[in-house]
Residue, then its C-alpha position, 0 to 999 in steps of 0.5 A: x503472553x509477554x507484554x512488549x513496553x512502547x518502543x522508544x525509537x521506531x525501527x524496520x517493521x520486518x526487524x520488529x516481527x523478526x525480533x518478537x517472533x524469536x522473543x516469544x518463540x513462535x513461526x512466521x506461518x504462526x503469525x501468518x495464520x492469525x494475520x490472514x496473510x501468506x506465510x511469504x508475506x511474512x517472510x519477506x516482510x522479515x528479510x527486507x524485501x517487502x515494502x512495510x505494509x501501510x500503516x492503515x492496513x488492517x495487518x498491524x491490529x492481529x500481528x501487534x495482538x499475536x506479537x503482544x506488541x504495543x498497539x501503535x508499535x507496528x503503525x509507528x514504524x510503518x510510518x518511519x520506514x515509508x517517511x524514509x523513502x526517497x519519492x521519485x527515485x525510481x519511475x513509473x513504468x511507462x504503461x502505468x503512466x499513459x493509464x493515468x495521464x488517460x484519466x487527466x484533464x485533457x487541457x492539462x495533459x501536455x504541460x504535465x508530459x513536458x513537465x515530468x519530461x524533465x530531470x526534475x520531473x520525477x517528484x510530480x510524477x511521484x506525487x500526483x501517482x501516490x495521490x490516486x493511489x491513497x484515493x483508490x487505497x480506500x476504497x480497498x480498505x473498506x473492502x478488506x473491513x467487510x470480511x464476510x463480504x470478501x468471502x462472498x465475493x472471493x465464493x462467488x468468483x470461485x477464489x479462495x478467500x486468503x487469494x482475494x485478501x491478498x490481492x487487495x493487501x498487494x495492492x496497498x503496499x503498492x508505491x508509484x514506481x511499483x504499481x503495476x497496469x494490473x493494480x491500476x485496471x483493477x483499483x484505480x480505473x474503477x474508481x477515478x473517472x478523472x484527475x488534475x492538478x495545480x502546479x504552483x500548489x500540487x493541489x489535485x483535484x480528483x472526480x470520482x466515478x458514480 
C-alpha cells in the first residue's frame, strides 16, 4: 500500500480520509469495516458534518493503518480541527444543564447559575461541561479497549456489537453544546456522584462514584 509522508501542515481530518480514500482507490464502507465503525460515520465525517472524533479515540490507529497514513497524521489534525472551535458559542440545553448543576456542590449552585446567567457566562458553563465530559470519556475509552468485553456485553443485552461501539464512540465526539440528556444518563451520572469549582482559577474538583 502507498506510504503517505508525515503531513507538514494539519488539515480537516474529513479532507484527509477523503483525499486518501481516492489516492488509494478504496470506499468509505472499505474504511468502515476495518474501523468498525458505520459507513455514515465515515461519511459524514468526509462531508463536514461530523465533529473530528478525539484524538484518543481508538478510530485513529485502524484508518491511519488502512489509510497508510502516518501514525500521528490523523491525532494531529484531530487535535488542530478541535483547538479551532470556539468554546462557548453554542449553549448547553438546558436539561443537559440542570442534570450537571444536580451533580454540584450545593453551597456552589447559586453563584454558578448567577454567573453563567450572564453574557459572559457561557465560557464557564463550556468549561466546567467539557470537564465531565473528558472525565466520563474514559471511562468509555477503557470500555471500547476491552473489545471481547463489549461483545459480551453488547450479547448479553441483546444488541449488536457495531450497535454498541458506536454508541460509546457518539459519545466521545460529543461537545458541551451537543451533549445530550441521554450521553449524560448513560455516561456522566454513572460516573460522577459530584463536582465543584474554583472560580478564580476553574480548577474543578470532581468525586467520583465508588
Amino acid at each position: 500500500m502507498p506510504q503517505a509522508l508525515p503531513l507538514k501542515q494539519p488539515i480537516p481530518v474529513g479532507e484527509l480520509v477523503n483525499r486518501r480514500l481516492r489516492q488509494l482507490k478504496r470506499t468509505p464502507g472499505e474504511l468502515a469495516a476495518a474501523a468498525r465503525v458505520s459507513e455514515s460515520y465515515i461519511t459524514e465525517l468526509m462531508a463536514g458534518r461530523r465533529r473530528a472524533p478525539a484524538p484518543g479515540s481508538d478510530v485513529y490507529v485502524t484508518m491511519g493503518k488502512f489509510l497508510g497514513l502516518h501514525r500521528d497524521d490523523l491525532p494531529s489534525c484531530a487535535r488542530a480541527e478541535r483547538a479551532a472551535e470556539r468554546p462557548g458559542q453554542h449553549r448547553p440545553s438546558p436539561d443537559v444543564r440542570r442534570i450537571v448543576f444536580e451533580l454540584c456542590d450545593p453551597q456552589q449552585v447559586k453563584t454558578l447559575t448567577r454567573r453563567i446567567a450572564r453574557a459572559d457566562g457561557s465560557e464557564l458553563e463550556w468549561v466546567i461541561i467539557n470537564r465531565l465530559l473528558e472525565v466520563a470519556r474514559g471511562f468509555v475509552i477503557r470500555r471500547l479497549e476491552d473489545e471481547v468485553g463489549l461483545k459480551v456485553a453488547a450479547g448479553r443485552e441483546g444488541k449488536e456489537y457495531l450497535d454498541v461501539r458506536m454508541r460509546l464512540l457518539e459519545f466521545l465526539d460529543a461537545a458541551p453544546d451537543t451533549v445530550t440528556v441521554d450521553d449524560c444518563m448513560d455516561f456522566v451520572i454513572p460516573r460522577i456522584a459530584t463536582w465543584g469549582i474554583d472560580l478564580d482559577s476553574r480548577t474543578m474538583r470532581i468525586q467520583l462514584r465508588s
